[in-house]
NUMIPA-162644 format. One line per 3 residues: number of its first residue (from 1); for each residue x, y, z of N, C-alpha, C, O, CB. Coordinates in Angstrom, 3 decimals, m for minus. Atoms other than C-alpha are relative to their C-alpha. Last residue first. Glycine has a CB too. Layout:
<lodrens>
NUM = X Y Z X Y Z X Y Z X Y Z X Y Z | ... .
</lodrens>
This chain:
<lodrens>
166 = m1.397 0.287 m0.520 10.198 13.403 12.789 0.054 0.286 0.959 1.103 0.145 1.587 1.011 0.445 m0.464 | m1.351 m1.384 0.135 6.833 14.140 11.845 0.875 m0.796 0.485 0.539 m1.870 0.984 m0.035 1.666 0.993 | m0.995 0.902 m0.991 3.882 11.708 9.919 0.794 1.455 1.040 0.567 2.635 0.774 1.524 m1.154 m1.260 .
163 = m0.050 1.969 0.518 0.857 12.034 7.504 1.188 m0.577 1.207 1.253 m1.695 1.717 0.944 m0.412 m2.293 | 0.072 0.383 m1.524 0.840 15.802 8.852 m0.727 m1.240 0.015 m1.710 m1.598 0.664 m0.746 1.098 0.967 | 0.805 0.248 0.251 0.488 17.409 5.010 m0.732 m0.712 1.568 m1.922 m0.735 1.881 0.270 m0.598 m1.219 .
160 = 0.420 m1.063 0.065 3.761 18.584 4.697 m1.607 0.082 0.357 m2.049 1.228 0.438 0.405 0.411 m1.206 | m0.483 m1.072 m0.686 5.131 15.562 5.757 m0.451 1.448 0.511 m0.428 1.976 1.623 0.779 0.150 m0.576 | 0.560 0.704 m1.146 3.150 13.527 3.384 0.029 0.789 1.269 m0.964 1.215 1.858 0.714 m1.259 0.209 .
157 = 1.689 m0.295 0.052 3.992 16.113 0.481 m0.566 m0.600 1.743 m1.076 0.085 2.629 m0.935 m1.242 m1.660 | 0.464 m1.888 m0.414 7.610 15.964 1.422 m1.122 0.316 0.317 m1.494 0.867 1.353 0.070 1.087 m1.087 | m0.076 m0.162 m1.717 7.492 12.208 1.709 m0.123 1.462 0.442 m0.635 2.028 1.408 1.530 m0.557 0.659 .
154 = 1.258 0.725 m0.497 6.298 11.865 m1.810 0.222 m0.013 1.414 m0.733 m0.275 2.146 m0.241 m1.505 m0.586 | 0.969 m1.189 0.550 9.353 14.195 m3.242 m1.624 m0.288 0.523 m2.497 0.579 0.521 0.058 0.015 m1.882 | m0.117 m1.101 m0.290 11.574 11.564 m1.648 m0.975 1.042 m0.148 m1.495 1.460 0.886 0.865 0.217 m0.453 .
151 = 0.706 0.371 m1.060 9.796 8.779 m2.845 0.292 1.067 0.802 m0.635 1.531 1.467 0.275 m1.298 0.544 | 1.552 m0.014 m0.250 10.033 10.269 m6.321 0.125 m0.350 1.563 m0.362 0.640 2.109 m1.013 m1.234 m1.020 | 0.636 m0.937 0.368 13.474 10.729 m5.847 m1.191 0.156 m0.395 m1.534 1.337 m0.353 0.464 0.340 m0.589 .
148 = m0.118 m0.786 m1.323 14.363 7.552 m4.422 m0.227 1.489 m0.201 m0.445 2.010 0.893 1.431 m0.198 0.653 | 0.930 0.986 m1.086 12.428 5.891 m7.531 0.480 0.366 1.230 m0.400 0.247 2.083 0.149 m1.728 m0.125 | 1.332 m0.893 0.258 14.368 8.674 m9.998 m0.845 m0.719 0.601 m1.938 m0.207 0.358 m0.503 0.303 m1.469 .
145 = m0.094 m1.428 0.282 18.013 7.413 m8.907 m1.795 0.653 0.232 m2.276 1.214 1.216 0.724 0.177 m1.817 | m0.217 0.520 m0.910 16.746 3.174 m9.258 0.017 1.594 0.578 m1.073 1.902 1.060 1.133 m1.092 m0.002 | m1.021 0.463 m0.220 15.703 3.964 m12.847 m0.003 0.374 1.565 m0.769 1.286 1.876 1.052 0.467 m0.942 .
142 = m0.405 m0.881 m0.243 12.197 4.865 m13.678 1.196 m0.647 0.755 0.858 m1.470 1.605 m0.895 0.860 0.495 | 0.010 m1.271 0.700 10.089 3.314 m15.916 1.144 1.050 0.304 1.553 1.927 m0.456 m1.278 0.620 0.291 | m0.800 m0.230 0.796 7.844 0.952 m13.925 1.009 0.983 m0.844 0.344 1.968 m1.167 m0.433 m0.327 m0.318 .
139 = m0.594 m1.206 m0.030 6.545 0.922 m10.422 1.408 m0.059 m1.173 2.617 m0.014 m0.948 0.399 0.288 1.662 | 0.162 m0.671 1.340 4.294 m2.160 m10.605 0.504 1.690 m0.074 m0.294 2.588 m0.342 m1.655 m0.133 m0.364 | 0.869 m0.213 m0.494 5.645 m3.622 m7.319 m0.614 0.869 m0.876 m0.551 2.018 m0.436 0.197 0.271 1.118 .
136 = m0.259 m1.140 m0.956 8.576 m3.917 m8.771 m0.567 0.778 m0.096 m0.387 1.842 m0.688 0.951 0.528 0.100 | 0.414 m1.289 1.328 6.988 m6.323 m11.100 0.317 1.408 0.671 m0.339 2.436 0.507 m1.999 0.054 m0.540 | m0.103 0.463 1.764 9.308 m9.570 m9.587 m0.750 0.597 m1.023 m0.683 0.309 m2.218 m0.426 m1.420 m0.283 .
133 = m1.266 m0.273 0.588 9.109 m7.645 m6.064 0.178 0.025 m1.576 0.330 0.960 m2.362 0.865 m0.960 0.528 | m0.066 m1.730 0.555 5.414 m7.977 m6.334 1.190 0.743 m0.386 1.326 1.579 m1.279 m0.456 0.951 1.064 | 0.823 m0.164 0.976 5.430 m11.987 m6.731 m0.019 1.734 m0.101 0.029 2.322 m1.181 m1.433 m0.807 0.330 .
130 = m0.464 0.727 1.136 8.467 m12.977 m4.668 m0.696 0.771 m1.191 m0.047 1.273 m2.109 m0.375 m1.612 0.086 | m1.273 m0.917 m0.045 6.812 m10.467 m1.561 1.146 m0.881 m1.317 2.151 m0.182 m1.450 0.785 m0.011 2.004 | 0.822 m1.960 0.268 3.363 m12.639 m2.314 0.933 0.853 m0.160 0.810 1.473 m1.216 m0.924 0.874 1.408 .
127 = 1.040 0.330 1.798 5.044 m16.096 m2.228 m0.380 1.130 m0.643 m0.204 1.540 m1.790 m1.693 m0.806 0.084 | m1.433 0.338 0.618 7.256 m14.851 1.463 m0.240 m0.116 m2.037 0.326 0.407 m2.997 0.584 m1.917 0.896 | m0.234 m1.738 0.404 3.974 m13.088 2.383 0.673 m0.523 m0.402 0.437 m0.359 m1.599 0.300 1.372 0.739 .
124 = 0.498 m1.179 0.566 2.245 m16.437 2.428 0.526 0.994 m0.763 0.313 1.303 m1.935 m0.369 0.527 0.741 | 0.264 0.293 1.284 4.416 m18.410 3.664 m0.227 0.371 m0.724 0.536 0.533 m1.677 m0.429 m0.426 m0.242 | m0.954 m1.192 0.789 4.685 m16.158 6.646 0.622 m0.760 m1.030 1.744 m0.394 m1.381 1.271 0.802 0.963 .
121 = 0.117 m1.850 0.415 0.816 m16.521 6.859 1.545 0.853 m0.399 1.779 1.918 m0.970 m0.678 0.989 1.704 | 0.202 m0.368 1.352 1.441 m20.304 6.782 m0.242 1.126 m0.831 m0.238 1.349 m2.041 m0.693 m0.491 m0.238 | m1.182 0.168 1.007 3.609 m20.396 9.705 m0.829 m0.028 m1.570 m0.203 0.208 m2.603 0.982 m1.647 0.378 .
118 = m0.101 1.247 m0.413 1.091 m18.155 11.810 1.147 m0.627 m1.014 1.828 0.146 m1.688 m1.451 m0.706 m0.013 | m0.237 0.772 0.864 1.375 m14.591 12.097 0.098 m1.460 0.180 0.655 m1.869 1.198 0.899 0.425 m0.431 | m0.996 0.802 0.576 m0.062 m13.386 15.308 0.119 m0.887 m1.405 m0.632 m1.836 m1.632 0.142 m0.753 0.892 .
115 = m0.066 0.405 1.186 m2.394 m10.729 16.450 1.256 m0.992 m0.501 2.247 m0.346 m0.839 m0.075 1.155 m0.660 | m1.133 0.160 0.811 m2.790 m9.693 19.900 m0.375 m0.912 m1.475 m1.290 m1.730 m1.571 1.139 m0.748 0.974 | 0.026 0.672 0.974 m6.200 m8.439 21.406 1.390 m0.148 m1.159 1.500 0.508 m2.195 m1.136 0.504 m0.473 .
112 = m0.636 m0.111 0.951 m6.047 m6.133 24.333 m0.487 m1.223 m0.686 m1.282 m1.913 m0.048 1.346 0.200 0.253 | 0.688 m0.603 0.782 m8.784 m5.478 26.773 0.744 0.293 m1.474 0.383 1.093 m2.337 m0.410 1.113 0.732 | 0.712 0.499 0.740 m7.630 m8.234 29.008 m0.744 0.902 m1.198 m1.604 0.328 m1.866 m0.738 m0.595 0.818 .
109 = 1.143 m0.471 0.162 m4.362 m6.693 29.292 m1.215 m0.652 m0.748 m1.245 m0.862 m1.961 0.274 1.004 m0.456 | 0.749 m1.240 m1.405 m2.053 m8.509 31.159 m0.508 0.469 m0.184 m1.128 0.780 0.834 0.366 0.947 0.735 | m0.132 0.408 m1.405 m0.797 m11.613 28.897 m0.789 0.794 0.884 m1.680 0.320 1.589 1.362 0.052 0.448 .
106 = m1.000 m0.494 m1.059 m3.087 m10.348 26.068 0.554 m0.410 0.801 m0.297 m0.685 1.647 m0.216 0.628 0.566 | 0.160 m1.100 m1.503 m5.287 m12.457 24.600 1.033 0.762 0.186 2.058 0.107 m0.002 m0.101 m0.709 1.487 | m0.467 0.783 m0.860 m4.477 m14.338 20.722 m0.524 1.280 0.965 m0.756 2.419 0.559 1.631 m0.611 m0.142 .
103 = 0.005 m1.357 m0.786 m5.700 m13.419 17.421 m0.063 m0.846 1.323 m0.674 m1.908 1.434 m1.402 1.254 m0.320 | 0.860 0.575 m1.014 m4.299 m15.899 14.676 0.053 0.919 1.158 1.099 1.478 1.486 0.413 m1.435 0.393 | m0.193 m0.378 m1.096 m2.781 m15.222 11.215 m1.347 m0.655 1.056 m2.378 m1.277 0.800 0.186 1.548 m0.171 .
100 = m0.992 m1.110 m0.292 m2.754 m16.427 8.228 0.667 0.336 0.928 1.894 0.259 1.001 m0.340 0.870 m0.099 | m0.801 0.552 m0.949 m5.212 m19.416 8.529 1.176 0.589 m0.233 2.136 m0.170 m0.096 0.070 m1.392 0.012 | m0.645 0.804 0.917 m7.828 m18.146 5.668 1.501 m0.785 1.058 2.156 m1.553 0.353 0.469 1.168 m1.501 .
97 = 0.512 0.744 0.789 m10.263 m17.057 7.937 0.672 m1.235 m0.466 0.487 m2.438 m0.281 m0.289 0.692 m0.855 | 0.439 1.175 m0.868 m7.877 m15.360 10.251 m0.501 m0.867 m0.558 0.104 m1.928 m0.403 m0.800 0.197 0.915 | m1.662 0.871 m0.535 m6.313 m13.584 7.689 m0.703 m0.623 0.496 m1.169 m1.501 m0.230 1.381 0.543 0.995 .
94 = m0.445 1.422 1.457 m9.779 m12.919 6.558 0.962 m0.571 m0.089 1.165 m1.636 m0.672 0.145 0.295 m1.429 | 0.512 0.774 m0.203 m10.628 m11.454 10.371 m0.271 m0.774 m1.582 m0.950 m1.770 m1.832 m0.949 0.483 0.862 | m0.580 0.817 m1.105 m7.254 m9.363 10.595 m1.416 m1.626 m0.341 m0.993 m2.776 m0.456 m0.113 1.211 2.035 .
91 = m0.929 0.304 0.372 m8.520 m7.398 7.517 0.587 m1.515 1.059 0.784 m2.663 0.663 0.726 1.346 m0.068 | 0.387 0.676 1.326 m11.874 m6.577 8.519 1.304 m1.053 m0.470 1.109 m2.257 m0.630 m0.297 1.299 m1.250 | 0.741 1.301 m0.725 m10.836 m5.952 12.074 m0.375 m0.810 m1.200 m0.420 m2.039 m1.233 m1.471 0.375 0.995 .
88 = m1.287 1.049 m0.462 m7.906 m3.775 10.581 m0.613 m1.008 0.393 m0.012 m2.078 0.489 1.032 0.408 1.180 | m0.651 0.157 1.026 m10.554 m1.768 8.961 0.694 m1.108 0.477 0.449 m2.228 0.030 0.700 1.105 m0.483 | 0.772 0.659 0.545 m12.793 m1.184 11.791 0.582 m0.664 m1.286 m0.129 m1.536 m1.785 m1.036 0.748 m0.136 .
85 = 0.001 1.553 m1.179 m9.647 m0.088 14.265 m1.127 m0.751 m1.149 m0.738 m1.900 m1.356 m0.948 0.298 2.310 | 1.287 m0.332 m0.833 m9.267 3.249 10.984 m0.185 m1.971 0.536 m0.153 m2.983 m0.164 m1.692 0.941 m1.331 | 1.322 0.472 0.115 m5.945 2.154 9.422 m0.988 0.195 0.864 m0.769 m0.294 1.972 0.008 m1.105 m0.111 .
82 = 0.417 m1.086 m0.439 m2.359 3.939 9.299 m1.873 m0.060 m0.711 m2.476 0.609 m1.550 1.211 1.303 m0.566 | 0.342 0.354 1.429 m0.690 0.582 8.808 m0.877 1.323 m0.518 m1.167 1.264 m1.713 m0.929 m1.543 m0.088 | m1.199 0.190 0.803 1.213 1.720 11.421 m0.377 m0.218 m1.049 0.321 0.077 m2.020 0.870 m0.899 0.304 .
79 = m1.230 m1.273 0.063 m1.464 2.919 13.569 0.909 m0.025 m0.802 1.319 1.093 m1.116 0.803 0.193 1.091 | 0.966 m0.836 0.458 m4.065 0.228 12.810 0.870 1.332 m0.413 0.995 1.977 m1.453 m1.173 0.220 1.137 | m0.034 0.456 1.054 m1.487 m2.846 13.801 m0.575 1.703 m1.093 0.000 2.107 m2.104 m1.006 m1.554 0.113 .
76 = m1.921 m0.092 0.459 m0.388 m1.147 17.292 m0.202 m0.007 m1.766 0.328 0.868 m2.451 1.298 m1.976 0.690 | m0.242 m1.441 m0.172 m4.554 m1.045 18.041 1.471 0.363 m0.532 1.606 1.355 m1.248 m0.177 0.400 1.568 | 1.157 m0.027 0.868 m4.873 m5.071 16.997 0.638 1.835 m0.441 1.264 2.245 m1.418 m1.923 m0.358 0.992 .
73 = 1.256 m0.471 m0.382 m1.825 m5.305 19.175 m1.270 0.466 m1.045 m1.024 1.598 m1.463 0.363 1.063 0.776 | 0.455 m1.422 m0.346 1.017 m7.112 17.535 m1.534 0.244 0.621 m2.467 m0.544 0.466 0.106 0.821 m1.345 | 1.444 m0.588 0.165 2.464 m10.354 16.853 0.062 1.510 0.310 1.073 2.191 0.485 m1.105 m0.737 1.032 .
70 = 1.083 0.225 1.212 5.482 m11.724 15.248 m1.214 0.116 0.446 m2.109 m0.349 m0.261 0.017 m1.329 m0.699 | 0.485 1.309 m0.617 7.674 m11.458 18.612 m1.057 m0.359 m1.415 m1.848 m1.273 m1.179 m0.911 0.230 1.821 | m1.681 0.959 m1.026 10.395 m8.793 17.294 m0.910 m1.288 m0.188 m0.589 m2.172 m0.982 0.573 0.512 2.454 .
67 = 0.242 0.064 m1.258 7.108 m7.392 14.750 1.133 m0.757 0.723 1.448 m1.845 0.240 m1.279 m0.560 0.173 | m0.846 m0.471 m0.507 8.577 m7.410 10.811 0.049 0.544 1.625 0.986 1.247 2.002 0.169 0.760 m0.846 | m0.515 0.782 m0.080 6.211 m10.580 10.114 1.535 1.233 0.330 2.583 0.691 0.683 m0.330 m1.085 m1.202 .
64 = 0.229 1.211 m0.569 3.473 m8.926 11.345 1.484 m0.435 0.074 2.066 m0.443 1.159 m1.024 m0.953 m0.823 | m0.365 m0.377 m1.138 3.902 m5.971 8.975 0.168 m0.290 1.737 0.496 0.496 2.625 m0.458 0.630 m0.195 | m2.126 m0.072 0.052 4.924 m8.208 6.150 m0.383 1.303 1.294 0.647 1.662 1.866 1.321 0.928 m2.361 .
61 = m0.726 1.029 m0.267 1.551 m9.734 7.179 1.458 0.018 m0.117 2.392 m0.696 0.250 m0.444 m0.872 m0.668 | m0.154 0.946 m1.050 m0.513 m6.800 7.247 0.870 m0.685 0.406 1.396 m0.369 1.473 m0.579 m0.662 m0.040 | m0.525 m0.863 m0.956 0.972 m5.407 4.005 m0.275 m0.042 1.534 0.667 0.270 2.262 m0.348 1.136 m0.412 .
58 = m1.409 m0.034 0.301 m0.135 m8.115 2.339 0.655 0.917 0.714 1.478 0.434 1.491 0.272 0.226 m1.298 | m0.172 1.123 m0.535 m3.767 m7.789 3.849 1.428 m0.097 m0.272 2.025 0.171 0.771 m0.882 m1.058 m0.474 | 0.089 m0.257 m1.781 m3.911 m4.533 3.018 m0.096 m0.991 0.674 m0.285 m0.790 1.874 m1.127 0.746 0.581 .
55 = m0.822 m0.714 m0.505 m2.698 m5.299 m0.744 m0.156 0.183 1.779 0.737 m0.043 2.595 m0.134 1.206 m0.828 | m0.153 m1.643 0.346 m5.075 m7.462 m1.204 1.351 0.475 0.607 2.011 m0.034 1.513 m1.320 1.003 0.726 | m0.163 m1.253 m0.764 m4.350 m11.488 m0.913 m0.203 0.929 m0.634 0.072 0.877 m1.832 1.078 0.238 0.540 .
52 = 1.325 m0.328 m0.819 m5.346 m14.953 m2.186 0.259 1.464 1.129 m0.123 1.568 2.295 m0.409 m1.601 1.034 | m0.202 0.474 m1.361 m2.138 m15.845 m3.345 m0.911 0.620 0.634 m0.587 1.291 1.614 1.276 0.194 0.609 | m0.118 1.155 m0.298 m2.894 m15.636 m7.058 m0.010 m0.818 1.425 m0.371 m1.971 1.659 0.890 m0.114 m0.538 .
49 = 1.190 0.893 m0.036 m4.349 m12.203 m6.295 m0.007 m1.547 m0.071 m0.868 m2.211 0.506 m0.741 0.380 m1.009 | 0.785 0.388 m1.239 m1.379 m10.587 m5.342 m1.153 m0.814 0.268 m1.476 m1.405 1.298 m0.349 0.930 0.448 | m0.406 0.942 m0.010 0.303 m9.914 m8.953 m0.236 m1.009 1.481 0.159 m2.167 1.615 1.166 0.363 m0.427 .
46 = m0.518 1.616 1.031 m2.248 m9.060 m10.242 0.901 m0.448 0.401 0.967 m1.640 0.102 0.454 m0.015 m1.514 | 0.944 1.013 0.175 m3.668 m6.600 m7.413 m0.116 m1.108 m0.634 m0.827 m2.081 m0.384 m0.734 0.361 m0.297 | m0.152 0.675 m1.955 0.056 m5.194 m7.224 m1.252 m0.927 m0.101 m1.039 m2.130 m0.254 m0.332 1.535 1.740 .
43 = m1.718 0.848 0.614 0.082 m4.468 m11.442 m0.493 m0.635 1.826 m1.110 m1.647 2.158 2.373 1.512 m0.456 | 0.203 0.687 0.682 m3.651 m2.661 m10.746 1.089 m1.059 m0.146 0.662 m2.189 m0.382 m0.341 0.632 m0.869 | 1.046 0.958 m1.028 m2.616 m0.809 m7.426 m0.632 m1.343 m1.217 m0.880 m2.441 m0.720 m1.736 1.302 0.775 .
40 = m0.808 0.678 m1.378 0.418 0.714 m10.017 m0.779 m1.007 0.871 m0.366 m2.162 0.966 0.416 1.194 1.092 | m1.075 0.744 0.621 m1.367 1.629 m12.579 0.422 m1.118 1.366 0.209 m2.144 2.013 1.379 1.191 m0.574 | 0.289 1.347 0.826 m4.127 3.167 m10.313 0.669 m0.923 m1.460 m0.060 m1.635 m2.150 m1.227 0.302 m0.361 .
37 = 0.629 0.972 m1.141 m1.968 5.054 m8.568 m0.797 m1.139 m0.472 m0.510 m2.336 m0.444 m0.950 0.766 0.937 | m0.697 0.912 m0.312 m0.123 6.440 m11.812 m0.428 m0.638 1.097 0.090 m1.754 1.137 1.094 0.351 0.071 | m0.662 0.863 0.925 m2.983 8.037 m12.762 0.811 m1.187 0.335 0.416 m2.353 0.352 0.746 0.719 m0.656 .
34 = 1.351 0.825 0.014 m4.033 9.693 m9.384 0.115 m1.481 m1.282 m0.021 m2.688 m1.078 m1.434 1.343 m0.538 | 0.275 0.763 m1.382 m0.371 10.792 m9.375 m1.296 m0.656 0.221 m1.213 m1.781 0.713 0.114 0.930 1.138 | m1.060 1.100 0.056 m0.620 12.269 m12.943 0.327 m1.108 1.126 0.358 m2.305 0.839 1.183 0.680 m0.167 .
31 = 0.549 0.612 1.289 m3.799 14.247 m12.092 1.000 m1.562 0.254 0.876 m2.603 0.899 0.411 1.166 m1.725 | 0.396 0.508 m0.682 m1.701 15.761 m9.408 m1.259 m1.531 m0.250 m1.590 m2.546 0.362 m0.227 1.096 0.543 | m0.865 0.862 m1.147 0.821 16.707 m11.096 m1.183 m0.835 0.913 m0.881 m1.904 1.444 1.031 1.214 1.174 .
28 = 0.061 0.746 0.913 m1.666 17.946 m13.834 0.817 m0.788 0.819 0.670 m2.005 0.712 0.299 0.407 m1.344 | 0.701 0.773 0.554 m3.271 19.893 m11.614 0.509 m0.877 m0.535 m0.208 m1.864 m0.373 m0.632 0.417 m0.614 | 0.658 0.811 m1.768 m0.698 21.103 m9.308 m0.612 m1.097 m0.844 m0.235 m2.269 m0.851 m1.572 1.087 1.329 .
25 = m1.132 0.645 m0.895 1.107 22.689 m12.882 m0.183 m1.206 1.292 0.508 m2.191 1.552 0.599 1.233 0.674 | 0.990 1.008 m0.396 m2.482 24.129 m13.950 1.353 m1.040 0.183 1.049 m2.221 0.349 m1.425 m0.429 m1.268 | m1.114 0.727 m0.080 m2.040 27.592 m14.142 0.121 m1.701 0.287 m0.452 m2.023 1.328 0.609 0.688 0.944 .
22 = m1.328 m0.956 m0.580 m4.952 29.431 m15.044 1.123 m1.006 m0.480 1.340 m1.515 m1.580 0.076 0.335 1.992 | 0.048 0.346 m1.205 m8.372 27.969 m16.426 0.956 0.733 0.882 0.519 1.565 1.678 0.149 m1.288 0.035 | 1.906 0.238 m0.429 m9.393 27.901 m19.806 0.018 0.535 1.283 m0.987 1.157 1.627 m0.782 m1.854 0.142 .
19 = 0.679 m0.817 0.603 m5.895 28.110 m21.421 m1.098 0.619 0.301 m1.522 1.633 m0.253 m0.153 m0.375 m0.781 | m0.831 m1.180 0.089 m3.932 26.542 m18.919 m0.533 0.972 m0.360 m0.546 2.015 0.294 0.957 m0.057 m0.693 | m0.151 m0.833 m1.509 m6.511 24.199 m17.929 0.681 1.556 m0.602 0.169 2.674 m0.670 1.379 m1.019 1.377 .
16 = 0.843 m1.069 m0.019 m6.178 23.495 m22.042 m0.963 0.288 1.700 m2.032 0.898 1.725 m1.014 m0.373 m1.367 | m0.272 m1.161 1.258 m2.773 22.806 m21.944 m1.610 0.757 m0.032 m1.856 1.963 0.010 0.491 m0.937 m1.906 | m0.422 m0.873 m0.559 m3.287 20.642 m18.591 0.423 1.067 m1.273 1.079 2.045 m0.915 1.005 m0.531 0.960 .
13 = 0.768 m0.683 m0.806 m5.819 18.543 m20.158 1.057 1.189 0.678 0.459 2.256 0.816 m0.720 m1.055 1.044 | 0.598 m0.715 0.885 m3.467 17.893 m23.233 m1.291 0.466 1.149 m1.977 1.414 0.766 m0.361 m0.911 m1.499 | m0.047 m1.361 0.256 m1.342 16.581 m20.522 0.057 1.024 m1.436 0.917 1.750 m1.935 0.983 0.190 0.648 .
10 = m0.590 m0.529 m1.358 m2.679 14.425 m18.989 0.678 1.696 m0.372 0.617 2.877 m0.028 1.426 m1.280 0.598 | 1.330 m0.476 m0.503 m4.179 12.698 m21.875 0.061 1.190 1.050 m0.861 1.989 1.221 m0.731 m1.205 0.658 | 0.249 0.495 m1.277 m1.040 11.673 m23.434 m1.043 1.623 0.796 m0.979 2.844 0.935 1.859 m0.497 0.833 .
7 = m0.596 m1.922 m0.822 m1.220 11.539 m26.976 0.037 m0.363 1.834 m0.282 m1.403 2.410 m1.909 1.909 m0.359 | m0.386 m0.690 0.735 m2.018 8.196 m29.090 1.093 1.406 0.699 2.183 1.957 0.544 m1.256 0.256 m0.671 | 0.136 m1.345 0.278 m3.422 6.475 m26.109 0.755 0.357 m1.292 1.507 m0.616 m1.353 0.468 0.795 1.161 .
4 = m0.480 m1.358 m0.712 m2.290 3.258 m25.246 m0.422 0.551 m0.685 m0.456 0.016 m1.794 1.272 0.457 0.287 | m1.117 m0.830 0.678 m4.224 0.099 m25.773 m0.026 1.440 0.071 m0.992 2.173 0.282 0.044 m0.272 m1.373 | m0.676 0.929 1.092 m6.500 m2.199 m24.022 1.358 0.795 m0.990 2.380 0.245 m1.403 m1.393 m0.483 m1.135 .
1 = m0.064 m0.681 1.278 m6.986 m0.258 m20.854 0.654 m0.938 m1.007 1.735 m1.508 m0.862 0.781 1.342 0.113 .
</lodrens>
């Protein structure tokens, strides 16, 4: 978007929901969250792209590089990153490409497939985790307070929703 709005869009749709429609509180919350997602994935994609990474690749490799032994099971990787196995193969095989990472055997299971950061993959993230930090991670606006309170209020939903349980 080249320049801001005049009004905010968001919620002159939820005035006339209101009017038109019922109650529209969810809506516009929810609206707003779609909004701010793509803010946000836009700021991360800029500042990620110099270093030849997406986000799911970046997040790969800082999840790699927080593994004890710096690899993981293809299957281990999918779960945490909470990725359908075809996804992670995509992902794992442009790391690989680009000399990120490297997929190694199993000691004992031949039906496993380990994944390992290599030293330029935790180059990589180190360049990449410099670069999103330094637009915190495009999550502008909201003092330190109202960023654990959003994440808070974003774990409820998740929670509520059977994204995770305790």
């Amino acid at each position: 978007m080249s320049r801001p709005l005049p009004f905010d869009p968001i919620a002159r749709a939820a005035q006339l929901w209101e009017a038109r429609i019922g109650p529209s509180e969810t809506m516009a919350a929810v609206t707003g969250i779609m909004r701010v997602q793509q803010i946000i994935q836009s700021a991360v994609d800029g500042a990620l792209k110099p270093h030849g990474l997406t986000f799911a690749r970046y997040e790969a490799l800082v999840l790699l590089t927080f593994a004890r032994a710096s690899h993981l099971p293809m299957r281990v990787m999918g779960e945490r990153l909470q990725l359908h196995p075809t996804s992670v193969t995509n992902i794992v095989d442009r790391l690989e490409k680009d000399g990120l990472v490297k997929r190694l055997p199993h000691p004992t299971d031949r039906r496993t497939t380990l994944v390992e950061i290599t030293d330029e993959g935790r180059a990589r993230r180190e360049e990449a985790t410099k670069a999103v930090t330094e637009i915190d991670f495009g999550l502008t606006g909201l003092t330190g307070k109202q960023t654990e309170q959003l994440t808070d209020l974003l774990t409820k939903v998740r929670k509520a929703t059977g994204d995770f349980t305790e």
